[in-house]
DRENPA-363769 format. One record per residue: residue in one letter; chain; x, y, z negated of N, C-alpha, C in turn. Coordinates in steps of 0.05 Angstrom, whole numbers. Each point is the difference from the previous one (the first is absolute). Example, Ala and Ser with C-alpha at 12.3 -4.5 7.8 and 13.67 -1.06 7.14 Angstrom:
BEGIN
A|A|264|-114|-156|-18|24|0|18|24|0 .
S|A|-7|21|14|16|24|-1|-15|22|-14 .
END
This chain:
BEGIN
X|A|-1589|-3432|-4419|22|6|18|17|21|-12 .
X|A|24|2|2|19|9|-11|12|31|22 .
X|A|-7|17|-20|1|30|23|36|8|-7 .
X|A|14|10|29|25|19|-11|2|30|13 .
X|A|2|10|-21|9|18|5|17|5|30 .
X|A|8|23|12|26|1|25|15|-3|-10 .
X|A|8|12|-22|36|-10|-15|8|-33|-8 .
X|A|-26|-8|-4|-2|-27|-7|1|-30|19 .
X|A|-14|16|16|-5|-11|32|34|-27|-4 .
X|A|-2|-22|11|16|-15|0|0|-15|31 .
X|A|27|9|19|-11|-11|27|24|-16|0 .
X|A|-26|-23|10|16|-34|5|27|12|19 .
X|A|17|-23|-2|25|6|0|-7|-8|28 .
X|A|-12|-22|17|-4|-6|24|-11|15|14 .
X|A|-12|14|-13|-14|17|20|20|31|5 .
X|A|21|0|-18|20|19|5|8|-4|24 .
X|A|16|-34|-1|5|-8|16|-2|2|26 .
X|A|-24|-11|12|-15|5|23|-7|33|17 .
X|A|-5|6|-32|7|33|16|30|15|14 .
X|A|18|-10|-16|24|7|9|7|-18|23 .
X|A|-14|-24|8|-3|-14|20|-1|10|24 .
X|A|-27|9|-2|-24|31|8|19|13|15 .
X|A|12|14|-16|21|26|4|22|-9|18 .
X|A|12|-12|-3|20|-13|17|0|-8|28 .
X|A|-23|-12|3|-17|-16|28|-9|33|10 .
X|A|-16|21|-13|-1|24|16|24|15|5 .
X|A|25|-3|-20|23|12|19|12|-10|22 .
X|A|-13|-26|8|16|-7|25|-29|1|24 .
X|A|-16|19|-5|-17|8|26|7|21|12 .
X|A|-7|-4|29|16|29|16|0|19|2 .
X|A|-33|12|-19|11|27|-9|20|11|-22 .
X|A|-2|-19|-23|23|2|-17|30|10|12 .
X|A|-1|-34|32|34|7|4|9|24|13 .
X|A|-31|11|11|5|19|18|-7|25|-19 .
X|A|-7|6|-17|6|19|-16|27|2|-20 .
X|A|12|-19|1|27|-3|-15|16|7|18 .
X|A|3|-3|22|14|6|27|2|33|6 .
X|A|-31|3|-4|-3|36|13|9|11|-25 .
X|A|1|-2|-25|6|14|-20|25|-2|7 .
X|A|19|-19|5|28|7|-2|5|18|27 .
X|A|-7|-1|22|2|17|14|-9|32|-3 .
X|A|-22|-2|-14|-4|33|-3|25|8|-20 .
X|A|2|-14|-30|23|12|-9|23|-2|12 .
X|A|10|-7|12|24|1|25|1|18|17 .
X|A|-18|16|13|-17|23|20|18|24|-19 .
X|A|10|13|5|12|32|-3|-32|18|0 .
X|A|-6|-9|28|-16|22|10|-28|-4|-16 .
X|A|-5|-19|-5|-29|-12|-15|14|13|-25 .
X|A|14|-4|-18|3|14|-20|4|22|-13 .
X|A|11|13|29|-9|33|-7|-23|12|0 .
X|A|-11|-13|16|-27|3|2|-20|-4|-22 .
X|A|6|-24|-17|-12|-5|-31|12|21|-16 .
X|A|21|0|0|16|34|-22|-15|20|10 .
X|A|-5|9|21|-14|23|5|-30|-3|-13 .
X|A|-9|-11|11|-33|-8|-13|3|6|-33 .
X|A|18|-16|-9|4|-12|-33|-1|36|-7 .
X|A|28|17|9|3|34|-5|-26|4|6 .
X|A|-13|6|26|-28|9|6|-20|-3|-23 .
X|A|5|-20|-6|-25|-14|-31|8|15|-29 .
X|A|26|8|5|2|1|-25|-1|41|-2 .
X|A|6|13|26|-7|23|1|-25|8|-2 .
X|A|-27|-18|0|-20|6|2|-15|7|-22 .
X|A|16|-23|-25|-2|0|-29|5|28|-4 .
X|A|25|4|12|3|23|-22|-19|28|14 .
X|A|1|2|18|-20|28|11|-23|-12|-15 .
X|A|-24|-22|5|-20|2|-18|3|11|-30 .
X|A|23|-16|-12|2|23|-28|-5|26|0 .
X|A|11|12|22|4|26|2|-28|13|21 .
X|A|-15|-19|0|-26|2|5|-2|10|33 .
X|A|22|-5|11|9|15|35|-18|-9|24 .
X|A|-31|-4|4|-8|-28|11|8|6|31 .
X|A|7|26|13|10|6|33|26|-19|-6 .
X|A|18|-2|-21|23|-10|2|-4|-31|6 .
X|A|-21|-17|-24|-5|-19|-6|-12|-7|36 .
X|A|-6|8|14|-23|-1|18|25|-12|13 .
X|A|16|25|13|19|-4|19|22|-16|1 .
X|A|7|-13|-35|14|-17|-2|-20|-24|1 .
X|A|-18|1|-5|-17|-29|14|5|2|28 .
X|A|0|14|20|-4|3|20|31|-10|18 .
X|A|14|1|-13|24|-11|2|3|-27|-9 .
X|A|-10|-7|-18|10|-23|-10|-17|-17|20 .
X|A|-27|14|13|-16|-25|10|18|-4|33 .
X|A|14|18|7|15|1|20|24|-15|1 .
X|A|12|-3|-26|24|-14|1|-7|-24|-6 .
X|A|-26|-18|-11|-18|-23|-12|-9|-4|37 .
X|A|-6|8|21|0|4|21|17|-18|20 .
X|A|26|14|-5|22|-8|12|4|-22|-12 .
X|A|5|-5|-31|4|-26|0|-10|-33|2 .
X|A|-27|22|5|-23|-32|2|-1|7|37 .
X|A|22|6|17|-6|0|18|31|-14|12 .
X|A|21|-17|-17|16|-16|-1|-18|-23|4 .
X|A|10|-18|26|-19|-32|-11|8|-13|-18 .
X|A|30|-3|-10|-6|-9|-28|-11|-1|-24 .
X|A|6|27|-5|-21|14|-24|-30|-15|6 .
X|A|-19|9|28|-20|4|-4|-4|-45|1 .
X|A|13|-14|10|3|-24|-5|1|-8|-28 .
X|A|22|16|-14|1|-9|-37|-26|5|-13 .
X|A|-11|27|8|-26|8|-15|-28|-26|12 .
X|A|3|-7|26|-21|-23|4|7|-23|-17 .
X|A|27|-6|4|5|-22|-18|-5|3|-29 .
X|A|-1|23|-1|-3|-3|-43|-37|0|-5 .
X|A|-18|6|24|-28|-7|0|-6|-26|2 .
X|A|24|-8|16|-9|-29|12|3|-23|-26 .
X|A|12|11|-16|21|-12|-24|-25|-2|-25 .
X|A|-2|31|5|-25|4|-22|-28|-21|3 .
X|A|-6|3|34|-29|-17|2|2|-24|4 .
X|A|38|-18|-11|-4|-17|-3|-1|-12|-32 .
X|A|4|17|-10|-1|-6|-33|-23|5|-10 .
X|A|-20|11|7|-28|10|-2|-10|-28|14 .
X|A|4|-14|15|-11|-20|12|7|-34|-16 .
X|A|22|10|-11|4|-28|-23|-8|10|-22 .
X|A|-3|24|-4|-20|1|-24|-25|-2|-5 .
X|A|-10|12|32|-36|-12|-1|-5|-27|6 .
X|A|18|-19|12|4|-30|-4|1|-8|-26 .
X|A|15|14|-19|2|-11|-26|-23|11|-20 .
X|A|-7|14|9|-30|16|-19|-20|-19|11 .
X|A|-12|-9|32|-21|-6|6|-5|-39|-6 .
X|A|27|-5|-7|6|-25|-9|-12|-5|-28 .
X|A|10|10|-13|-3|7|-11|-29|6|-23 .
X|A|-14|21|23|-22|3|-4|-19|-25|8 .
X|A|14|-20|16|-19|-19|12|-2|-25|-28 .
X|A|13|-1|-22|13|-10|-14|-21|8|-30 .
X|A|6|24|-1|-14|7|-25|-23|26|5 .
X|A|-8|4|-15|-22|26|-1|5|24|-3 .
X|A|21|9|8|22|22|-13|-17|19|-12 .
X|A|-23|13|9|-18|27|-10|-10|-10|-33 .
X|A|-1|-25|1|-18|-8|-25|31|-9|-23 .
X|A|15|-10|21|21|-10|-23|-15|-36|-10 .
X|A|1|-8|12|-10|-23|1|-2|-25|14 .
X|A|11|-22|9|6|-27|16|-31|-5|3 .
X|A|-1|-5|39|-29|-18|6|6|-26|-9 .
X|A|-26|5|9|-9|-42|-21|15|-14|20 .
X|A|16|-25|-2|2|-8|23|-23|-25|4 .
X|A|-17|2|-8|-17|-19|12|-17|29|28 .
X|A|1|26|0|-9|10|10|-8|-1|37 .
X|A|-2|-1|8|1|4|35|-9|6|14 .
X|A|17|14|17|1|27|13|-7|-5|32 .
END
């Protein structure tokens, strides 16, 4: 049997295919539409986005006091930032976008353990090796 390398690796052009298939059929599920939806609305929000600038400054003030080794500073600017991270996961939008981007995640984790356990039902994956098919299970 003929081994490749990753660089070498050569993937069937159909099976490109089908993946981008894949991809397409999950952008038209409802958390997709409904996370395409809330994203444009948060960037549209004034108020949601001051609220990310503030955080973004908060984050980036923190950097610099740790340099300067300040940890009461570092503390209290955490303490702030978790307050203004607060307010904004206390928008239902926001806290809707952030379910939706879990919901998004544990659905792509879920066509992937579909395609791993298929997979796995298929070949021997630990050994690297095809069952017999006269075998049965």
């Amino acid at each position: 049997m003929e081994e490749y390398t990753n660089t070498e690796l050569i993937v069937r052009e159909d099976i490109l295919a089908k993946a981008k298939e894949l991809a397409e059929l999950l952008t038209t599920s409802n958390e997709v539409q409904f996370y395409q939806k809330a994203e444009k609305q948060i960037s549209a929000n004034p108020d949601i986005q001051t609220l990310i600038s503030a955080i973004k400054k908060k984050q980036k003030e923190i950097v610099a006091f740790e340099k300067f080794q300040n940890s009461k500073m570092v503390e209290k600017i955490e303490n702030e930032i978790e307050s203004l991270q607060d307010e904004l996961d206390g928008i239902p939008i926001v806290s809707e976008f952030k379910q939706t981007q879990a919901d998004i995640n544990y659905l792509l984790q879920l066509v992937m353990s579909v395609i791993r356990d298929t997979i796995s039902d298929k070949i021997n994956v630990e050994a690297g090796s095809a069952e017999s098919p006269s075998s049965c299970d």
